[in-house]
C-alpha atoms as one frame of an Amber mdcrd trajectory, in Angstrom:
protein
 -26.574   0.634 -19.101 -29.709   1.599 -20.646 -32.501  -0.683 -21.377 -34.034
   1.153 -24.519 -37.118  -0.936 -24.554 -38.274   0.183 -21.374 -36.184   3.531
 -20.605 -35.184   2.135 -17.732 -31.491   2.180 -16.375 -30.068  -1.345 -15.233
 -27.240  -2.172 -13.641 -25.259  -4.507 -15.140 -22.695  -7.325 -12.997 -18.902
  -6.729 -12.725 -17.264  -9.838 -13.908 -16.675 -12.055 -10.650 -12.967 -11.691
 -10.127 -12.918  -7.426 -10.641 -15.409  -8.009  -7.045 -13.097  -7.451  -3.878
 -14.908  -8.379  -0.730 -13.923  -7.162   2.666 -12.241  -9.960   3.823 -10.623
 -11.354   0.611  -7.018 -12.736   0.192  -5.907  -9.698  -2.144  -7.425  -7.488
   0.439  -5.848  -9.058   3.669  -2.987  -8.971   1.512  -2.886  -5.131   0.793
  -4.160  -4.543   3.951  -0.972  -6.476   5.948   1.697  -4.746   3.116   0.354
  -1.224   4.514   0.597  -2.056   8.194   3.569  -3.432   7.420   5.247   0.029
   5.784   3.433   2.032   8.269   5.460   0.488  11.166   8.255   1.563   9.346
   7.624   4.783   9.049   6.759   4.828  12.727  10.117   3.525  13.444  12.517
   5.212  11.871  10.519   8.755  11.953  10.065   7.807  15.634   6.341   8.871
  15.047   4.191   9.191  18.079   0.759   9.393  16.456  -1.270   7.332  14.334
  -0.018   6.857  10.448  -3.035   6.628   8.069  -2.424   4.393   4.646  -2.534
   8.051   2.822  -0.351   9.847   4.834   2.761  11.159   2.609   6.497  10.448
   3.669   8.051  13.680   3.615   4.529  15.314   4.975   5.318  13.288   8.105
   8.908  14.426   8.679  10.902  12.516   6.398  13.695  13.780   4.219  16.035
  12.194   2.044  18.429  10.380   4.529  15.378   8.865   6.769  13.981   7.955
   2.978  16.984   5.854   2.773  16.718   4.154   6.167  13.470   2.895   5.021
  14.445   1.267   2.404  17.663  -0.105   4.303  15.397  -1.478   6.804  12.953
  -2.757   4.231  15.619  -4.869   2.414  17.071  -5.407   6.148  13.725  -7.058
   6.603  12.149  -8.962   3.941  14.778  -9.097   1.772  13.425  -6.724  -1.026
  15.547  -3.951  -2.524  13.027  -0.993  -3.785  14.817   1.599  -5.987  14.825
   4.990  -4.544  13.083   6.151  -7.367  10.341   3.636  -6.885   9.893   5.763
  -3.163  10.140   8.783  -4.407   6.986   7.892  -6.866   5.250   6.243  -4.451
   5.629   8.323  -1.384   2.073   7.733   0.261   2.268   4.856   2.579  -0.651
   2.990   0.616   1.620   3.393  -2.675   4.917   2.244  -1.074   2.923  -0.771
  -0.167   1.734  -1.214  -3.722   5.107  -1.745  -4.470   6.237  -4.239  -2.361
   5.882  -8.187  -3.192   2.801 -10.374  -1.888   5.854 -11.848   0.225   5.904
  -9.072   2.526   2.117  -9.642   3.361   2.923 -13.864   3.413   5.110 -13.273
   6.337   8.775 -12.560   4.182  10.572 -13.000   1.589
């Protein structure tokens, strides 16, 4: 924002609850979802290396069958049933974790 008076730029505060520290429940949250989907993909691709929360399904060796053993295994799980097309929208390991419930982070459905 622009403080005409003085032609000065200041900043102005983002309301308290759109600020997301480090360590906050929402974060832990997301953060424990995305470990979460990245041991599956480590599983069922039988991955050697590192997953990062960005790295793409298919780009890792999935195809369409392994696509469905993740969500079998998923549901197997935590009891949550994800649409196929839900994975096939959200293919990025960050995004498929965006889509499961907070229950997955709490410890299960």
């Amino acid at each position: 924002m622009i403080d005409r008076s003085s032609n000065r730029r200041r900043t102005v505060p983002l309301p308290f609850d759109e600020v997301m520290t480090m360590d906050s429940p929402a974060r832990v949250r997301d953060e424990a979802r995305i470990r979460y989907v990245q041991s599956v993909f480590q599983r069922v691709l039988q991955l050697k290396q590192e997953t990062t929360p960005d790295d793409e399904f298919f780009a890792l060796g999935g195809t369409s069958l392994t696509a469905i053993e993740v969500l079998d295994l998923i549901e197997a799980e935590q009891g949550v049933r994800l649409p196929a097309r839900k994975f096939y929208q959200a293919t990025a390991i960050r995004e498929l974790a965006g889509e499961l419930p907070q229950t997955v982070a709490d410890g299960g459905a």
